[in-house]
Biopython code that builds the backbone (N, CA, C, O; Angstrom):
import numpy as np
from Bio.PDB.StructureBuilder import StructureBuilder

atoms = [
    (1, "UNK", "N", (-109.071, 162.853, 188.195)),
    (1, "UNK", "CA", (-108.942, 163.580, 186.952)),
    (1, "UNK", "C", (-109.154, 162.590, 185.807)),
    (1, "UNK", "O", (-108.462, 161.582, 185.950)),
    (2, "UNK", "N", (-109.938, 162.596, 184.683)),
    (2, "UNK", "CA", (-110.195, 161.817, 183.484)),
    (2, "UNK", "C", (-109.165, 162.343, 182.464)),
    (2, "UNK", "O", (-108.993, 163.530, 182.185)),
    (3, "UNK", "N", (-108.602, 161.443, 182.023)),
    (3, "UNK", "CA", (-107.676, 161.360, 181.075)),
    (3, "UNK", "C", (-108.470, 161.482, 179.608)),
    (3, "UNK", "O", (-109.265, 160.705, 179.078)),
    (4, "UNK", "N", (-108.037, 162.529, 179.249)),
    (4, "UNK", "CA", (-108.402, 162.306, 178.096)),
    (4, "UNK", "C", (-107.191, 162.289, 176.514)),
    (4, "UNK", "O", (-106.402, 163.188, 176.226)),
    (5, "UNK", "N", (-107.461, 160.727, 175.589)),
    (5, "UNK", "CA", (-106.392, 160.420, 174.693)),
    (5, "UNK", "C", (-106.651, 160.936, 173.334)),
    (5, "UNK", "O", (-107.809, 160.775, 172.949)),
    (6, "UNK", "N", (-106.077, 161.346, 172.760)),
    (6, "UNK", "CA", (-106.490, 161.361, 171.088)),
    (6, "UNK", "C", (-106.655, 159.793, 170.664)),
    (6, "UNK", "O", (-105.744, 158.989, 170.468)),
    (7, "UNK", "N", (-108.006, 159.582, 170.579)),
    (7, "UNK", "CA", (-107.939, 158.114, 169.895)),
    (7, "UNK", "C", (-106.993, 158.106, 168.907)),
    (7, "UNK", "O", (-106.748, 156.944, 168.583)),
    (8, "UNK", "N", (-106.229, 159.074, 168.167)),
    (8, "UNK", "CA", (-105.286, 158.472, 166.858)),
    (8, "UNK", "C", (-104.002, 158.192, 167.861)),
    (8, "UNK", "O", (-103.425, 157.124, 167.659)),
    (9, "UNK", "N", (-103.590, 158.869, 168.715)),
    (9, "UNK", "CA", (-102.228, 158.482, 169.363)),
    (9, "UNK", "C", (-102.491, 156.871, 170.474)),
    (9, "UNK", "O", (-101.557, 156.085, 170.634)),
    (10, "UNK", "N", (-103.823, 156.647, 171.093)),
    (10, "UNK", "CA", (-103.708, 155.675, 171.255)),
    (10, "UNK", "C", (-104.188, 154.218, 170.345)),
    (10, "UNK", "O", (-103.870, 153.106, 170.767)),
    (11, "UNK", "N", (-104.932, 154.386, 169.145)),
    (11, "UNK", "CA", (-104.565, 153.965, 167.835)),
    (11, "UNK", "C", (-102.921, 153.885, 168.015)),
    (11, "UNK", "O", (-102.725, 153.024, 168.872)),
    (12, "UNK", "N", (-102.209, 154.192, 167.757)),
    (12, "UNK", "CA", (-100.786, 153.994, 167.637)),
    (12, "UNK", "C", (-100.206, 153.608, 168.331)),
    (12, "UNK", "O", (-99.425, 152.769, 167.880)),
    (13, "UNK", "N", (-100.119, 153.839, 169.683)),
    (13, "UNK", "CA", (-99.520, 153.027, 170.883)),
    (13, "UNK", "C", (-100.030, 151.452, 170.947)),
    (13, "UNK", "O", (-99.363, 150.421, 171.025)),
    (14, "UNK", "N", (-101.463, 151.654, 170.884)),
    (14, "UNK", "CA", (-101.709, 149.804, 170.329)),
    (14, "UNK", "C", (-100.790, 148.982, 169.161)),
    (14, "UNK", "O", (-100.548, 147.775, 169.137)),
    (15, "UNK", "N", (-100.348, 150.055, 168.179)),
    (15, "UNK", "CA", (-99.993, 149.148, 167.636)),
    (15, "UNK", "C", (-98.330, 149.449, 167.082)),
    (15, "UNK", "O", (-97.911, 149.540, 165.928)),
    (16, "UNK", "N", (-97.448, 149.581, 168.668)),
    (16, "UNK", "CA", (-96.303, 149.751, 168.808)),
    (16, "UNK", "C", (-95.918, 148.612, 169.772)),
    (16, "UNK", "O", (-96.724, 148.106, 170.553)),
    (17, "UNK", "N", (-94.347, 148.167, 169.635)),
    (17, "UNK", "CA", (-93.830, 147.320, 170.376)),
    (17, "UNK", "C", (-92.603, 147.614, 170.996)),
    (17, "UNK", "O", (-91.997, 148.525, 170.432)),
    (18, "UNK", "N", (-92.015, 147.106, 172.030)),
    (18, "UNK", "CA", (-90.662, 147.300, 172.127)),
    (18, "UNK", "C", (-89.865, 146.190, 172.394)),
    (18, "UNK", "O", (-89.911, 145.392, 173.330)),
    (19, "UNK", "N", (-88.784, 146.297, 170.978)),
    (19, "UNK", "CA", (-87.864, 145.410, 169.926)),
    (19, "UNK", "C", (-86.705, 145.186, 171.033)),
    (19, "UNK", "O", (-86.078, 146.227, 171.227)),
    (20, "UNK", "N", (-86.268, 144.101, 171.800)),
    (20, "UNK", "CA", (-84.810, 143.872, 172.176)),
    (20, "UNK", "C", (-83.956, 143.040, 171.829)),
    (20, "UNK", "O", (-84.311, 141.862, 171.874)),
    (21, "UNK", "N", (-82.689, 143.323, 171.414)),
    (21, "UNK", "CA", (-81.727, 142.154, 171.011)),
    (21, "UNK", "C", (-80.853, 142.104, 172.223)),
    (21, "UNK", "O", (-80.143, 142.844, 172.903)),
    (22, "UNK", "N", (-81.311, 140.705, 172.147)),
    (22, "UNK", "CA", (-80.367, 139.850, 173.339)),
    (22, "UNK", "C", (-79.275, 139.401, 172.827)),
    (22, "UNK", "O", (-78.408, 139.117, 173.653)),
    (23, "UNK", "N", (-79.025, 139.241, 171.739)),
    (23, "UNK", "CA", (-77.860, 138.855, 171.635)),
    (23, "UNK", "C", (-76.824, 139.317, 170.091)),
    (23, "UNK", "O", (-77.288, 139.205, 168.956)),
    (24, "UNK", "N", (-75.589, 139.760, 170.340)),
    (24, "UNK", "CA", (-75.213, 140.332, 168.884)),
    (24, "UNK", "C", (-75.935, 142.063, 169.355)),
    (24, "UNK", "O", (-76.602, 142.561, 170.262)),
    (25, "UNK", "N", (-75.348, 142.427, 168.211)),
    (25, "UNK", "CA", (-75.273, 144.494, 168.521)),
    (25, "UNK", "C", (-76.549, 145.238, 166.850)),
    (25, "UNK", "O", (-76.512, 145.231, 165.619)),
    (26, "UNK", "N", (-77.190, 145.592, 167.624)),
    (26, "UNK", "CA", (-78.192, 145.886, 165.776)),
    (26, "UNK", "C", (-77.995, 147.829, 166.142)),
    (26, "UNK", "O", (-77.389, 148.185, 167.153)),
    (27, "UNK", "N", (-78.409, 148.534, 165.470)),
    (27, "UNK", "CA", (-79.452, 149.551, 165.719)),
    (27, "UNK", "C", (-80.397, 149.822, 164.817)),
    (27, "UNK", "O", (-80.828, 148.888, 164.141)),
    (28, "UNK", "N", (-80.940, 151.237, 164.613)),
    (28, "UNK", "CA", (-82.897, 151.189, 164.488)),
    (28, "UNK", "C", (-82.610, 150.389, 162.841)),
    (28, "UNK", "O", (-83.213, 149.391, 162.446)),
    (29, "UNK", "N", (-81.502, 151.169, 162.056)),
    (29, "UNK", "CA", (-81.865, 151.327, 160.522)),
    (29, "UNK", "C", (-81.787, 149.327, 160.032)),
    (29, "UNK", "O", (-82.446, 148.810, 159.131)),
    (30, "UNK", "N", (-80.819, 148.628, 160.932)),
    (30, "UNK", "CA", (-80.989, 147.144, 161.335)),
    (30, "UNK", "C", (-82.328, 146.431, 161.541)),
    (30, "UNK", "O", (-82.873, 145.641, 160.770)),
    (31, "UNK", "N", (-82.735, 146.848, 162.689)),
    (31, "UNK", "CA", (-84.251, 146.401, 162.516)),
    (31, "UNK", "C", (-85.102, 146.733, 161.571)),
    (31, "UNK", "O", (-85.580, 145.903, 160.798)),
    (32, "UNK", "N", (-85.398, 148.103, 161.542)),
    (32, "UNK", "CA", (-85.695, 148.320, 160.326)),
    (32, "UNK", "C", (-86.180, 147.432, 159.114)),
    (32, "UNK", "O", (-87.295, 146.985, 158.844)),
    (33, "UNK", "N", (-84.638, 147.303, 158.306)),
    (33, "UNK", "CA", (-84.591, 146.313, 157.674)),
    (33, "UNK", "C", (-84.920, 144.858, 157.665)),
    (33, "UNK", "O", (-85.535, 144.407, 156.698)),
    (34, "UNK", "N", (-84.507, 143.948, 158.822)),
    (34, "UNK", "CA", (-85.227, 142.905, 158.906)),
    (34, "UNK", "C", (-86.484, 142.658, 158.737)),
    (34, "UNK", "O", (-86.989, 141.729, 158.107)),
    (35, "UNK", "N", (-87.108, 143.704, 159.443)),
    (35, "UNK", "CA", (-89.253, 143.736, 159.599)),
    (35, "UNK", "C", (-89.168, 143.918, 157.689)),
    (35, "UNK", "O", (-89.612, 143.054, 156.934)),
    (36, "UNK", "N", (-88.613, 145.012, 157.290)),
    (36, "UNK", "CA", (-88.805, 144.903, 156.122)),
    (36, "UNK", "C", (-88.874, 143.871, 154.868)),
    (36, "UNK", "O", (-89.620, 143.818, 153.891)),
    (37, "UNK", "N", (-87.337, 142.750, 155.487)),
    (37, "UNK", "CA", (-87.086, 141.976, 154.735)),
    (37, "UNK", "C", (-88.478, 140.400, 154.983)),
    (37, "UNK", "O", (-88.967, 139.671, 154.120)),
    (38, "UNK", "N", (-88.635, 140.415, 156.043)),
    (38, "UNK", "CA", (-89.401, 139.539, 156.948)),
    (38, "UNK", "C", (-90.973, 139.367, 156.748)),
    (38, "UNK", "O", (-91.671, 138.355, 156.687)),
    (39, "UNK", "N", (-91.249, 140.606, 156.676)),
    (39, "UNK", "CA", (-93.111, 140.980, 156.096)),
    (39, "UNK", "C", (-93.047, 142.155, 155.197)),
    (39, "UNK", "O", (-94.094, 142.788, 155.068)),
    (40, "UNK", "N", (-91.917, 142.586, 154.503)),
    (40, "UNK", "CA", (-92.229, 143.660, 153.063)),
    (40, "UNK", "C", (-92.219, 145.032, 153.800)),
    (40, "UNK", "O", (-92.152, 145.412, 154.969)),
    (41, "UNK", "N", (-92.339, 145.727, 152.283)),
    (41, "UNK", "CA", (-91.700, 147.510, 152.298)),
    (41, "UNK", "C", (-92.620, 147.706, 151.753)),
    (41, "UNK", "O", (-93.063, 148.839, 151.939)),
    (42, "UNK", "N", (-93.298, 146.949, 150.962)),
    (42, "UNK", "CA", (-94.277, 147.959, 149.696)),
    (42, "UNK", "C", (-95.301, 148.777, 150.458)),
    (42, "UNK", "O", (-95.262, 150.000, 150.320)),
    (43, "UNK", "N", (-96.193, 148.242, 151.230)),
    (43, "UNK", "CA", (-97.000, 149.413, 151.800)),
    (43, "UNK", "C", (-96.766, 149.754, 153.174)),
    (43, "UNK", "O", (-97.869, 149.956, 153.683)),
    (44, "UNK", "N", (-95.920, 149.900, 153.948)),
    (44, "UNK", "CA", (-95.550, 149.936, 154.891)),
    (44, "UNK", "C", (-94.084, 150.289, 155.209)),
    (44, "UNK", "O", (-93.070, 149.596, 155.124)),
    (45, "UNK", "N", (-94.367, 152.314, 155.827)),
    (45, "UNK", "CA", (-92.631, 151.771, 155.949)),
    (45, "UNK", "C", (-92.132, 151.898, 157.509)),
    (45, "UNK", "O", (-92.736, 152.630, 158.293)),
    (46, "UNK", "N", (-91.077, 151.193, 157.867)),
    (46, "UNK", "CA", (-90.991, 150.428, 159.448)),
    (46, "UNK", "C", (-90.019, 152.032, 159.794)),
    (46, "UNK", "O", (-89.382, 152.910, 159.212)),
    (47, "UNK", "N", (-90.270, 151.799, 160.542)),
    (47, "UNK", "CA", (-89.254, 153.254, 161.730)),
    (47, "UNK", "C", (-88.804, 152.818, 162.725)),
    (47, "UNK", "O", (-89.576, 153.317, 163.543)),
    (48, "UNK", "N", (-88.054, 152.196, 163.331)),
    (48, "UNK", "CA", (-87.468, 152.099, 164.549)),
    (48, "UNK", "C", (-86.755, 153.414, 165.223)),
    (48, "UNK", "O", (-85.899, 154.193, 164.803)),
    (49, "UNK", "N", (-87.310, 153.340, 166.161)),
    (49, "UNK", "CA", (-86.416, 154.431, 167.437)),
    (49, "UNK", "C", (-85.599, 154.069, 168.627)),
    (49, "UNK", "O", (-86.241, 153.629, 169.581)),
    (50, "UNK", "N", (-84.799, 154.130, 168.708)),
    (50, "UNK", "CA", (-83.585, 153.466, 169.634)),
    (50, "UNK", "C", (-83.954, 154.140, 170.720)),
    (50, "UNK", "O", (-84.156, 155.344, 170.556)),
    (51, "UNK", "N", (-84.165, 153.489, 172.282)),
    (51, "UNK", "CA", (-84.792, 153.713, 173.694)),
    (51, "UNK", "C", (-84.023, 153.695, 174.412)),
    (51, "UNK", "O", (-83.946, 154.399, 175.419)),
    (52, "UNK", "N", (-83.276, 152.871, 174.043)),
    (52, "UNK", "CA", (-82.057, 152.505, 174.865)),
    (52, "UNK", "C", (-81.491, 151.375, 174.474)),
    (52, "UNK", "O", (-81.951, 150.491, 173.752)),
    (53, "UNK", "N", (-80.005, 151.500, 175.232)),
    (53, "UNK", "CA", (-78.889, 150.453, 174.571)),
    (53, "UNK", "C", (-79.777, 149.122, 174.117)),
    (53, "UNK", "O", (-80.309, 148.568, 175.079)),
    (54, "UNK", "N", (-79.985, 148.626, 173.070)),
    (54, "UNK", "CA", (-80.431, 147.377, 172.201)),
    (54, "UNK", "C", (-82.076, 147.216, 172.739)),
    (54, "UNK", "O", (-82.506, 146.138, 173.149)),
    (55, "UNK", "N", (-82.812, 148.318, 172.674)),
    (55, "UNK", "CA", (-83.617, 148.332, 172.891)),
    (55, "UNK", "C", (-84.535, 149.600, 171.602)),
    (55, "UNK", "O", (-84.146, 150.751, 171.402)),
    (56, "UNK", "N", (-85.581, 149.037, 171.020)),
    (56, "UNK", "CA", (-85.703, 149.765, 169.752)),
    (56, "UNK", "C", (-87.499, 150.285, 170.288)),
    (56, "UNK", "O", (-87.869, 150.217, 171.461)),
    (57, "UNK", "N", (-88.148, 150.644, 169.447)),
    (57, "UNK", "CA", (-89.389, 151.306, 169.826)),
    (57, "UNK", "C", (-90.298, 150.699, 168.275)),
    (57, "UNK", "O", (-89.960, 151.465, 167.372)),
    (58, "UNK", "N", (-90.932, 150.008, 167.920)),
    (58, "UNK", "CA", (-91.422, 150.000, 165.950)),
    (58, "UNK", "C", (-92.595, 149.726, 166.249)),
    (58, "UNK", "O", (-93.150, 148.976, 167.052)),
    (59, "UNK", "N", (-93.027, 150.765, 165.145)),
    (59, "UNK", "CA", (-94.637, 150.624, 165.164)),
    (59, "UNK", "C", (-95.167, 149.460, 164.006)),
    (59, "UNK", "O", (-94.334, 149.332, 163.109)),
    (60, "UNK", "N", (-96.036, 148.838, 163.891)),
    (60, "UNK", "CA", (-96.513, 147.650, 163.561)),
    (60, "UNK", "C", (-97.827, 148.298, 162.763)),
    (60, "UNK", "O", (-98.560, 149.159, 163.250)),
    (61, "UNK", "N", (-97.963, 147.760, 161.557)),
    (61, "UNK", "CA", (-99.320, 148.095, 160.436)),
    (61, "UNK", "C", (-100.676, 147.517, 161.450)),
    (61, "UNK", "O", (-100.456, 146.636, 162.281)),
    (62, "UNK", "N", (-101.599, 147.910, 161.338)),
    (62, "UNK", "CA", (-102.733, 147.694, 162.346)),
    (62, "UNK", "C", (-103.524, 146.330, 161.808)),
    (62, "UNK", "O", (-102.968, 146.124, 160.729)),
    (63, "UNK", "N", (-104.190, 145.638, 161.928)),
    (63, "UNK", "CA", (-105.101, 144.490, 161.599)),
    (63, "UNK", "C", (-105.970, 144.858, 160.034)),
    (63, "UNK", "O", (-106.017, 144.272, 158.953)),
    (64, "UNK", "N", (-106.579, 146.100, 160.555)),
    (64, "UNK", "CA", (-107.018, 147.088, 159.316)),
    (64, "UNK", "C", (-106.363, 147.172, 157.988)),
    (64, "UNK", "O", (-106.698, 146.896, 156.836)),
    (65, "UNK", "N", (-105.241, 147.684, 158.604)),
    (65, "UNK", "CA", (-104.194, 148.060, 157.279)),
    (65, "UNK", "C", (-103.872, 146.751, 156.744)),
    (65, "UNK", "O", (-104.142, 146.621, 155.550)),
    (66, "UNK", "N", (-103.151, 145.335, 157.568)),
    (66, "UNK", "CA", (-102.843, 144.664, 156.706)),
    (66, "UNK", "C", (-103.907, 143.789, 155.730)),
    (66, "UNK", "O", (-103.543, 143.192, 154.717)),
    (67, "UNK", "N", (-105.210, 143.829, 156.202)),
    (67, "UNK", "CA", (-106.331, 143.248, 155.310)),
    (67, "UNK", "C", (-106.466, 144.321, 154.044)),
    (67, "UNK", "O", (-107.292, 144.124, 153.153)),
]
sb = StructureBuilder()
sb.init_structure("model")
sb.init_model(0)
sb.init_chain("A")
sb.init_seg("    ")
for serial, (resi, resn, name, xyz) in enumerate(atoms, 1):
    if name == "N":
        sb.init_residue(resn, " ", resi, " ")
    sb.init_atom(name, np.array(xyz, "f"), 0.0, 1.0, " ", f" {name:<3s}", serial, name[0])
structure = sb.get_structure()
């Protein structure tokens, strides 16, 4: 069977990661903030989704976007 993707959703999965803290307790609106504080808010805004215990989901601005 051929799979077929919406290039925009796998566009997006490329440019998602998954965030773990090893050590110390965060959740999403935590990370969040750091990416924010770390590489900026102005054009970009960060979303974290919590996956599981200290484990977050954040999507990342593409190569594109940040040029």
């Amino acid at each position: 069977m051929e799979e077929c993707i919406d290039p925009r959703v796998a566009l997006e999965k490329a440019s998602t990661a998954v965030i773990t803290v090893t050590c110390g307790t965060a959740n999403a609106k935590n990370i969040e903030f750091e990416f924010m504080n770390l590489l900026g808010g102005d054009a970009w805004r960060w979303k974290a989704h919590t996956i599981a215990d200290s484990k977050f989901l954040l999507r990342f601005p593409t190569a594109k976007m940040v040029s």
